[in-house]
N, C-alpha and C positions, 0 to 999 in steps of 0.2 A: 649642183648649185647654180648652174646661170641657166638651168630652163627655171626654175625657182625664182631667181633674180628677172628672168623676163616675164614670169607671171606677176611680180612687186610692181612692174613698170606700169599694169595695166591700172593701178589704180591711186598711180601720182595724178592728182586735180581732185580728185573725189575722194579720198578720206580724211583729211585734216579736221582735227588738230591731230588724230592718229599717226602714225607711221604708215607707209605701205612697204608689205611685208608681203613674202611668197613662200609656202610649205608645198613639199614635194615627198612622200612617201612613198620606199623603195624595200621593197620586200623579196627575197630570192630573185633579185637583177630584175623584180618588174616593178614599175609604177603601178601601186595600190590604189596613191591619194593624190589628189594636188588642192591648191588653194590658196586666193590671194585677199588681201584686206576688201571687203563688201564698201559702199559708199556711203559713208557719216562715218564710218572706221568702225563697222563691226557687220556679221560677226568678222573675229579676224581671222587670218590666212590659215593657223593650224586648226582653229575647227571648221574650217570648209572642207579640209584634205582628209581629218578626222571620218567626217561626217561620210563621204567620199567611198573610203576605205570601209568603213564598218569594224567587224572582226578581222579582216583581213591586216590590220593596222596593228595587229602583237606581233610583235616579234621584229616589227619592219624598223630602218632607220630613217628618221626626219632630217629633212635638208631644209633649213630654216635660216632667210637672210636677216635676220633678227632679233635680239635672246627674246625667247616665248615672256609673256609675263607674267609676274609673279604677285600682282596683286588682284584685290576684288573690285570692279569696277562695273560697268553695266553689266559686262560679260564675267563669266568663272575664269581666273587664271588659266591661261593657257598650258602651262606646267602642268598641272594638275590633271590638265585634259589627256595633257601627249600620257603623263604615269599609270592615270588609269586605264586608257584604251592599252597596255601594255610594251610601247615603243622600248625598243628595247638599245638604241641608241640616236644621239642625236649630233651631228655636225650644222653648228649654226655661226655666219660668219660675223655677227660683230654682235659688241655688248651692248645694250640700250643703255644711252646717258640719261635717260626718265631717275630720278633719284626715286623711287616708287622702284624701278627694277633693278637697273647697276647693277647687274650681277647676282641676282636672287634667282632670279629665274635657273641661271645656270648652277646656282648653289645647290639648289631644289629640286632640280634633275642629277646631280650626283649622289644628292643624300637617298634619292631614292635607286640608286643601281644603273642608274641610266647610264651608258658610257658616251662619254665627251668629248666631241673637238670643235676646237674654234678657232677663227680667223681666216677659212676659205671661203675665200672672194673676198675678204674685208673690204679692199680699196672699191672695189663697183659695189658692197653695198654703201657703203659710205659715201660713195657719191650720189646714188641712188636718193637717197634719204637725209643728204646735205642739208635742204631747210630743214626737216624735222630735227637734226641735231643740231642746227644754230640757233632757232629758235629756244630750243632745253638749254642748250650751252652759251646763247649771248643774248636772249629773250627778244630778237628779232626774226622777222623771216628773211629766208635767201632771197638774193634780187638780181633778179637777168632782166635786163637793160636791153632791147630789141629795136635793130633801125635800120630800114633800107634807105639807099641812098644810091647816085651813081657811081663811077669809078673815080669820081673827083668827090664822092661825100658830101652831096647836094641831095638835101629830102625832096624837095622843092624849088618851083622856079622862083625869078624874082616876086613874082605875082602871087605867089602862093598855091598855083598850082600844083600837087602831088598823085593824081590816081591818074593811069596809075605808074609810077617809076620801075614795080619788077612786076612779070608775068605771072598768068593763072597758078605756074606750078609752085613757084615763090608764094604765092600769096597763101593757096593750102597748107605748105609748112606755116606758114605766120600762126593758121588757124589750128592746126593741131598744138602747136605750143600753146595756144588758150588750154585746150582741154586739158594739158598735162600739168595747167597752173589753179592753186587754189584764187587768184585775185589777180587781176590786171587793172593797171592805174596809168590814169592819163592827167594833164591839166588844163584847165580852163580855159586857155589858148587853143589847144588841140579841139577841146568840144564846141567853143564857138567858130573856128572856122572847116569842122569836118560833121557836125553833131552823129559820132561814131555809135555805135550798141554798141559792140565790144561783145560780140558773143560769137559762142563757134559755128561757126556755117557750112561744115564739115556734114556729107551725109550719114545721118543717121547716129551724130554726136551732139543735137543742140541741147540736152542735159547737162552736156561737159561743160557750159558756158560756164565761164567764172563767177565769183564775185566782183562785181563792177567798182570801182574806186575813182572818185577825181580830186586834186586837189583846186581849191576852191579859196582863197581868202577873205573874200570880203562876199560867199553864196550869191554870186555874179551869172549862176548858170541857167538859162532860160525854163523856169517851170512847163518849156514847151519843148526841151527837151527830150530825144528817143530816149532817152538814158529814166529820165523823170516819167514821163508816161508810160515805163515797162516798169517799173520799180515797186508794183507790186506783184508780178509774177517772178522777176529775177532783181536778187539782190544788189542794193545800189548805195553804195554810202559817199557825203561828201565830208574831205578833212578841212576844216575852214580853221581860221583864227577865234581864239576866246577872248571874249567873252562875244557869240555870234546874236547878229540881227534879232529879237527874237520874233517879228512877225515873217521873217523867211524862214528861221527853222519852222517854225508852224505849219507855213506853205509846204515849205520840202517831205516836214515827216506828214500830214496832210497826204502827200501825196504815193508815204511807202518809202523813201526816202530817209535813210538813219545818216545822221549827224554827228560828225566825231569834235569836237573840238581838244585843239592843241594850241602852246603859243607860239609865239612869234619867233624868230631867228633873226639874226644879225642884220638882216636886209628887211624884216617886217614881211616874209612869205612863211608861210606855216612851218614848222619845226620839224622835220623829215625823221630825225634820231626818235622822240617824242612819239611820233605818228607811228615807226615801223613798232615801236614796242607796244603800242596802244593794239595795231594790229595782232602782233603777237599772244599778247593777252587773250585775245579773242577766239586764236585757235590758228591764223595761219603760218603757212610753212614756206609757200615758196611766193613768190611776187614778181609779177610779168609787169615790166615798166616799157608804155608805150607812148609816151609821150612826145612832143616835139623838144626841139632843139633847147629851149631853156629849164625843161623836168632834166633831161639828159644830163646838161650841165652840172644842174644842184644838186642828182644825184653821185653825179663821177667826182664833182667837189667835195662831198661830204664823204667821201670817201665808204660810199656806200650799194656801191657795183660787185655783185658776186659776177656774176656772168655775163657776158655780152654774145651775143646773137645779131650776125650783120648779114643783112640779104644785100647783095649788090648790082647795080644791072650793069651791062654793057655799053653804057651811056656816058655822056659829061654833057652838063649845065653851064658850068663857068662860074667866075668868082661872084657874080651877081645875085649866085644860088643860096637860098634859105642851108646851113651847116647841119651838120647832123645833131652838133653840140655846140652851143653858143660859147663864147670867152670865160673861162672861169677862172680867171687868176694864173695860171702858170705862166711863170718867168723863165725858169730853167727846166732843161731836159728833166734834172731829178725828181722836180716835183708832177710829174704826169702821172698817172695811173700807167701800171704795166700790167699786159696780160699775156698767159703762157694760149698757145693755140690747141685747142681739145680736137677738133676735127674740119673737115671742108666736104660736102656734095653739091652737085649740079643741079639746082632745078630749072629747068629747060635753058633755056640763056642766063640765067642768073646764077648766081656764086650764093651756097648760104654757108657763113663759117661762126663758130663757135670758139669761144674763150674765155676762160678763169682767170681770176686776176692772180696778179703774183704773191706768195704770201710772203 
């Protein structure tokens, strides 16, 4: 199950609105089959492994980190597939909350002889595949929150300078989290004083580039924009307030440029709750938030931080330094976002750590 689990890994950023999912076929103690979710989310992982395997795939058992599925959709049911090619049992660690499968799949594999177990690896697949079950189960995507800063948590100097605060080897992880994300979103702030692409620059990964995202309230963003002028080769959407401009939507889709409108929020900035489920809709699962110091805020305000991802350098700025997260309202300890710590590595002088918020 976790060479399984690390074949699922290879295809978080490129298959949503799908799952990524890993099948591994084991037949007399050898590996027959393997296979992980293709990019667009098909085909998926059990018929790659299937495919793989061949004949050799009767009799064998499926180690599968998510119940096969049980309906008809571009692809044939996966069940169906593992029954006929003759799998003669299947150990898969968690049920898909897809209401389409919930359990059918694994119903479907019993009624047909298959022998069953589940729930090994559950917790890493489940984290694994966190936005795809939040999105099914809260019709948002998961949101990691990503920020380097110094050791006093300064993006920036007073001036605005920022590149670069962590080193080459920092900076590669930044860019392989793009490829492991379906979408990374910035704001308007960040693209007029940095005008970023926001793509991987990773060798031999610039496919993995996300879906580009900015928030935008009043389409303030320069149609001379990198973001604008790639936006018909990689995907580019701005979330603005409604009812938008309609001679800059014009401009912007004109130019490849899709336009989301939502309304407004308490303070008159576009509607984040609104936005992430508009997303959602659309098919994504997880969301890389790279914004400066006032996205960070509205989003830790809104209480809408799954993860946080902090590169740190070896450095201090001083109080004169642009924050990592501008002021959003806390009075008391209580009300802070709390996060449990998932892990910490080295990349060259820098520190990069990860954390989940608390539930």
């Amino acid at each position: 199950m976790a060479a399984a689990l690390g074949l699922a890994r290879r295809g978080l950023g490129a298959v949503w609105p799908n799952p990524a999912v890993g099948c591994i076929l084991v037949r007399e103690g050898r590996v027959v089959g393997r296979g992980w979710t293709q990019p667009g989310g098909r085909p998926h992982a059990e018929s790659e492994a299937l495919g793989r395997a061949g004949a050799a795939a009767r009799g064998a058992t499926a180690y599968v980190t998510l119940e096969p599925c049980a309906h008809q959709g571009k692809t044939p049911p996966c069940t169906e597939a593992l029954i006929a090619a003759g799998v003669s049992r299947a150990v898969v660690a968690l049920e898909d909350p897809d209401p389409r499968v919930k359990g059918a799949g694994l119903r479907a594999l019993e009624a047909a002889g298959v022998a069953l177990s589940v729930g090994l690896g559950a917790a890493e697949a489940g984290e694994l595949n966190a936005g795809f079950i939040m999105r099914i189960n809260q019709r948002r995507p998961l949101v990691t929150l990503k920020t380097a800063t110094t050791l006093d948590s300064r993006i920036a100097t007073r001036s605005g300078a920022s590149q670069w605060i962590t080193g080459a080897p920092a900076r590669r992880q930044a860019h392989g989290l793009r490829a492991r994300h379906d979408a990374i979103l910035v704001g308007s702030g960040t693209l007029a004083a940095d005008d970023p692409e926001l793509t991987c620059r990773l060798p031999g990964l610039a496919a993995r580039s996300p879906l580009r995202l900015v928030l935008d309230s009043r389409l303030a963003t320069p149609l001379t924009a990198k973001l604008v002028a790639t936006a018909l080769t990689l995907p580019t959407w701005i979330i603005t307030l409604r009812p938008a401009d309609a001679k800059r939507r014009l401009a912007f889709t004109s130019a490849g440029v899709e336009i989301i409108e939502v309304a407004a929020d308490a303070v008159g900035k576009p509607n984040l709750s609104e936005a992430l489920a508009v997303l959602a809709e659309r098919g994504v699962t997880r969301l890389l938030v790279e914004g400066g110091s006032q996205v960070a805020a509205r989003f830790l305000q809104a209480g809408l931080v799954d993860r946080l991802v902090w590169f740190r350098s070896p450095a201090v700025i001083g109080g004169d330094g642009l924050p990592a997260a501008a002021a959003f309202g806390v009075e008391e300890l209580g009300q802070s976002p709390r996060f449990r710590r998932l892990g910490s590595a080295r990349c060259g002088d820098d520190t990069m750590e990860t954390f989940a918020i608390e539930s």
